[in-house]
Structures are given as C-alpha cells and as structure tokens.
VOLO-492472 format. One line per 8 residues: number of its first residue (from 1); their letters; for each residue y, x, z of N, C-alpha, C. Coordinates in nm, 4 decimals, always signed. Atoms other than C-alpha are relative to their C-alpha. Layout:
<recs>
NUM = a = Y X Z Y X Z Y X Z ~ ...
</recs>
This chain:
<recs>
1 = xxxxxxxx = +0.0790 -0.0462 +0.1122 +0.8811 -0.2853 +0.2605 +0.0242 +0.1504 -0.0161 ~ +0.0054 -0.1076 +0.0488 +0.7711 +0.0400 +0.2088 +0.0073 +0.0547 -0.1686 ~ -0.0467 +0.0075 +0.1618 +0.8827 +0.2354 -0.1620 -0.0103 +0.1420 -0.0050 ~ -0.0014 -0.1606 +0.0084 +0.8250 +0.5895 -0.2732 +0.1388 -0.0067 -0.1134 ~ -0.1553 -0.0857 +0.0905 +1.2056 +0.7266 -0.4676 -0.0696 +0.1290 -0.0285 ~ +0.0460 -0.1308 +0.0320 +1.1513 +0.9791 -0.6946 +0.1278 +0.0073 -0.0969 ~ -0.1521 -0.0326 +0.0779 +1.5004 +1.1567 -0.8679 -0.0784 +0.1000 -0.1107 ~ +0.0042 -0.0645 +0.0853 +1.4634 +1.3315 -1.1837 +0.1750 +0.0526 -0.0715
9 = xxxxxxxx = -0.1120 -0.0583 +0.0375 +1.7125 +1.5700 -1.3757 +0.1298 +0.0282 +0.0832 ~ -0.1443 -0.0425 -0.0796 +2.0653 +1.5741 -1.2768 +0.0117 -0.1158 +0.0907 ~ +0.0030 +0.0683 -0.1073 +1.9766 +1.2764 -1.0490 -0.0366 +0.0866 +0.1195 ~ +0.0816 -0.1427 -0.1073 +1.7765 +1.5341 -0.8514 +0.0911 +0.0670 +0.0494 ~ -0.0884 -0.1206 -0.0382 +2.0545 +1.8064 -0.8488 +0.1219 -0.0622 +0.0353 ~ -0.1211 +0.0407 -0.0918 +2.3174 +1.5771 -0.7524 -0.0064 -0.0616 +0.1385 ~ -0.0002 +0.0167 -0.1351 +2.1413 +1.4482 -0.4746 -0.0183 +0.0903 +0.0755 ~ +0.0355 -0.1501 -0.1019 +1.9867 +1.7736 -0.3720 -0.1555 -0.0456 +0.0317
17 = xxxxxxxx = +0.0839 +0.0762 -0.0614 +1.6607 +1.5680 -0.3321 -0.1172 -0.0876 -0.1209 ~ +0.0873 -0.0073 +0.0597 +1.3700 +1.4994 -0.5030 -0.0691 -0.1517 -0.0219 ~ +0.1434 +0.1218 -0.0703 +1.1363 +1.2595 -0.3684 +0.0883 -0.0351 +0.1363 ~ -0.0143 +0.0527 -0.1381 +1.1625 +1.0330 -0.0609 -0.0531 -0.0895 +0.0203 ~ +0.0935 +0.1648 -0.0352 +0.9792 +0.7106 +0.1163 +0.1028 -0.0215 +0.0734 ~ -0.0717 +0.0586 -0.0978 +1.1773 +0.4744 +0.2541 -0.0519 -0.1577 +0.0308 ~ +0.1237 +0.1367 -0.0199 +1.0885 +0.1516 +0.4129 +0.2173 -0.1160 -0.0139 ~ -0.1612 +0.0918 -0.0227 +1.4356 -0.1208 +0.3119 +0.0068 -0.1012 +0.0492
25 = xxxxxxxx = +0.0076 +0.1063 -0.0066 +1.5202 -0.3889 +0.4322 -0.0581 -0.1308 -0.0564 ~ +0.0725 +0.1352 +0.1212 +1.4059 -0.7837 +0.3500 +0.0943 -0.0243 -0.1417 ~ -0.0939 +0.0044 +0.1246 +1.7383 -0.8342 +0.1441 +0.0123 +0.0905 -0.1615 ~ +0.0288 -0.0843 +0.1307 +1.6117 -0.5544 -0.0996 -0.0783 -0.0397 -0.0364 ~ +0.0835 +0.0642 +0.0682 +1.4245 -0.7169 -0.3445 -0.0156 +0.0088 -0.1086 ~ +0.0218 -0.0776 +0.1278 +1.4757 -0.5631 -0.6658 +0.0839 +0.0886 -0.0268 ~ -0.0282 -0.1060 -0.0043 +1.5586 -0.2789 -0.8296 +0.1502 +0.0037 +0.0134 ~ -0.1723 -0.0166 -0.0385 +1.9835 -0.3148 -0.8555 +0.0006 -0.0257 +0.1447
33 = xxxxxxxx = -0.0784 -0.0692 -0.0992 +1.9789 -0.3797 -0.5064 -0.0808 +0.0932 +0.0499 ~ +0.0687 -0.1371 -0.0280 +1.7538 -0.0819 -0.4168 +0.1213 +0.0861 -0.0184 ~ -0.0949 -0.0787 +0.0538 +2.0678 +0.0877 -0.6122 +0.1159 -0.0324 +0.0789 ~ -0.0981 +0.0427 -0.0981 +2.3051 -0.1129 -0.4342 -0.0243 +0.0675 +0.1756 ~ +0.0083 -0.0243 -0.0814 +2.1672 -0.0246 -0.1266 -0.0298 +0.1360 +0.0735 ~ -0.0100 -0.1450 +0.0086 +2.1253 +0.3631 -0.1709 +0.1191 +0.0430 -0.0217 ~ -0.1555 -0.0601 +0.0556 +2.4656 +0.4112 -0.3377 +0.0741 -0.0977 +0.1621 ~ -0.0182 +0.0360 -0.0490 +2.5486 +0.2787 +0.0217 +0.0156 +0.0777 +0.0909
41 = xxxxxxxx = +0.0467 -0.1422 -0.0555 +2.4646 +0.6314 +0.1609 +0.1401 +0.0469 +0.0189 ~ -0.1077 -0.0840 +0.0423 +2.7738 +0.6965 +0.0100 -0.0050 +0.1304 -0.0503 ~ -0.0054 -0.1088 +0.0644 +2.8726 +1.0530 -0.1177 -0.0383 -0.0169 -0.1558 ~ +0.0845 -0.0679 +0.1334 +2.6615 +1.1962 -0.3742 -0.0804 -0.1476 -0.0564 ~ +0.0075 +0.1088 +0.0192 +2.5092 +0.8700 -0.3483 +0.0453 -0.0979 -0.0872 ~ -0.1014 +0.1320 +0.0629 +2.7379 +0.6141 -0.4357 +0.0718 +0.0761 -0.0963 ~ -0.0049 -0.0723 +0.0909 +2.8781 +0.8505 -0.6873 -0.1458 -0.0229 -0.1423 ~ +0.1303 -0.0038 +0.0446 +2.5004 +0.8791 -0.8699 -0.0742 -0.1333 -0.0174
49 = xxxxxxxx = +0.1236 +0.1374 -0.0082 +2.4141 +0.5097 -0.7899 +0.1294 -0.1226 -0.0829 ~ -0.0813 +0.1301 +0.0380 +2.7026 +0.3344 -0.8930 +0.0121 -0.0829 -0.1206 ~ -0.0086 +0.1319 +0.1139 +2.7736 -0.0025 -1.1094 +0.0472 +0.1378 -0.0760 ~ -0.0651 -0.0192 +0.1400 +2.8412 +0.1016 -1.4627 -0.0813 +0.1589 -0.0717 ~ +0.0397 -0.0598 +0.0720 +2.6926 +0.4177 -1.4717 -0.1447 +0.0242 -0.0269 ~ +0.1326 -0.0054 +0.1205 +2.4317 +0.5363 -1.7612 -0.0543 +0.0555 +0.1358 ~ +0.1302 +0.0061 -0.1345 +2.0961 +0.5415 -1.5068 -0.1172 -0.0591 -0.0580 ~ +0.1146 +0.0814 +0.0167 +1.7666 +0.4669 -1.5787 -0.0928 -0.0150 +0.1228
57 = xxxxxxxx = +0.1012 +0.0270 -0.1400 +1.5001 +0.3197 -1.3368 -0.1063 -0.0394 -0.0573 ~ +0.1227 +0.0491 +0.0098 +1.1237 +0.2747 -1.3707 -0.0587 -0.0425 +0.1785 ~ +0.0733 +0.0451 -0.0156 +0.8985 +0.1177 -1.1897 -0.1473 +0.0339 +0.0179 ~ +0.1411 -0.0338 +0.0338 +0.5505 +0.2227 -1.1155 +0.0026 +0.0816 -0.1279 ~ +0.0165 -0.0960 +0.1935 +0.5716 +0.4567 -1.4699 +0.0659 -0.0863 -0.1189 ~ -0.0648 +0.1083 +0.0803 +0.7339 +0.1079 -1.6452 +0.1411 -0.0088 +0.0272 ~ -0.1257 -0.0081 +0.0322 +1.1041 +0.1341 -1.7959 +0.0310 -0.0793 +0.1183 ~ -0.0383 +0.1118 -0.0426 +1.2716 -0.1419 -1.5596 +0.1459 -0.0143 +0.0231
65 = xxxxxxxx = -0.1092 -0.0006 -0.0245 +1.5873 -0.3134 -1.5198 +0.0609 -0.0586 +0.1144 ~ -0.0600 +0.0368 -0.1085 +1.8424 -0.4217 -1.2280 -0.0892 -0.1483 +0.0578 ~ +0.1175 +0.1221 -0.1157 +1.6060 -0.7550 -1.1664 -0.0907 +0.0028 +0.0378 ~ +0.1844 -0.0198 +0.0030 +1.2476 -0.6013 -1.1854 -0.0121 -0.0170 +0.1671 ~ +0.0668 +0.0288 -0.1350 +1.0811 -0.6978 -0.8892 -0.0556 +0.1064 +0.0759 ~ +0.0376 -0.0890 -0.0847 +0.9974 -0.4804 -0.6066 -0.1490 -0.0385 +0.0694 ~ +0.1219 -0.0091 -0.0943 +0.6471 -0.4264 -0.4263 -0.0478 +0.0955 +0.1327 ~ +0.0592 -0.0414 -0.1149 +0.5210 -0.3113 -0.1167 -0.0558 +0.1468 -0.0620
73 = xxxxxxxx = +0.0758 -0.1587 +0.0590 +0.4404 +0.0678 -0.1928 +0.0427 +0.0269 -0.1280 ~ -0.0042 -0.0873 +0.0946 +0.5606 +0.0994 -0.4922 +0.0796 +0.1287 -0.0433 ~ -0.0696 -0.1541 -0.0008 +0.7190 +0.4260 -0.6571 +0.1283 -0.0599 -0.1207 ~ -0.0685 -0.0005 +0.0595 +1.0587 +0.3836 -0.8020 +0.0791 +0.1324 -0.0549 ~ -0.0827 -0.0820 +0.0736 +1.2360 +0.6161 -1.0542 +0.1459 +0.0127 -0.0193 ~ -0.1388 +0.0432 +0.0487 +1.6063 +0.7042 -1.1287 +0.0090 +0.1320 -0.0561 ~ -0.0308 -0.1104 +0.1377 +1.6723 +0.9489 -1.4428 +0.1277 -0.0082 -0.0850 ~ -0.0864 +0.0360 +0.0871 +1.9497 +0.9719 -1.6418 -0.0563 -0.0346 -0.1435
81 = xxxxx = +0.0215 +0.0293 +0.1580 +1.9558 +0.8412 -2.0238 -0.0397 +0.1428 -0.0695 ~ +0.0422 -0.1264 +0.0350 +1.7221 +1.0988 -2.2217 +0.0305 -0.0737 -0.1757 ~ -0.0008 +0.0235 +0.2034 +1.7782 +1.1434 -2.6665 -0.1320 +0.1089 -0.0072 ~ +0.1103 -0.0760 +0.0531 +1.5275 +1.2741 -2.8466 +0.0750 +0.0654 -0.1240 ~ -0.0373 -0.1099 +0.1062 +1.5683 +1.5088 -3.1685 -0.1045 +0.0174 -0.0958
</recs>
C-alpha cells in the first residue's frame, strides 16, 4: 500500500523532512503501526515516533487515532499537540 506522510512543525524540523510517499508493508494497517513502523528508521525517528509521546496524526484532513484504518493512497499527518489562545 501506497501512503503520502506529511510532517508538520517540530515534526518537520526534527526529521529534516517534510513530505514523503512510501509504499509499507501488508502488516501496516493502521495508523500506530505506520508509527511503529517509521519510528523503526530509528534516530530522529524513533525519537519523534515513539510510544508515549504527545503526537498527533490525521488522516486524509480527519483528527485520527492509533487504530484508524489505513487506505491505499491515502495522506497521513503527524503534528505535535497545538493550544489555542
């Protein structure tokens, strides 16, 4: 399955990396292991991807969490936790 990654904020500047397509394996099937399987990269990676920390992930433009289901093409997000004011 093909997936467009897109990093925002200090996800961005800690990977160094923006955007990317990647095509994952069958065993990737939703979004935690997408995370599991990037923070696998290691480094900056697994640092940025790991259990526990504050991370957000969308979905096609929709919030989502570690079970949301994955699709063929779609575009996944990873942002850190934003406040408002």
């Amino acid at each position: 399955m093909n997936i467009e990654l897109r990093f925002f904020a200090s996800v961005r500047e800690q990977l160094g990396l923006g955007q990317e397509r990647v095509e994952v394996p069958a065993a990737v099937a939703t979004v935690g292991d997408l995370r599991q399987w990037l923070g696998a990269r290691g480094g900056a990676w697994a640092e940025v991807l790991a259990e526990g920390r504050a991370l957000r992930m969308a979905v096609d433009h929709e919030v989502a969490s570690a079970d949301s289901m994955l699709a063929e093409g779609c575009e996944v997000a990873f942002f850190p936790p934003v406040t408002g004011g």
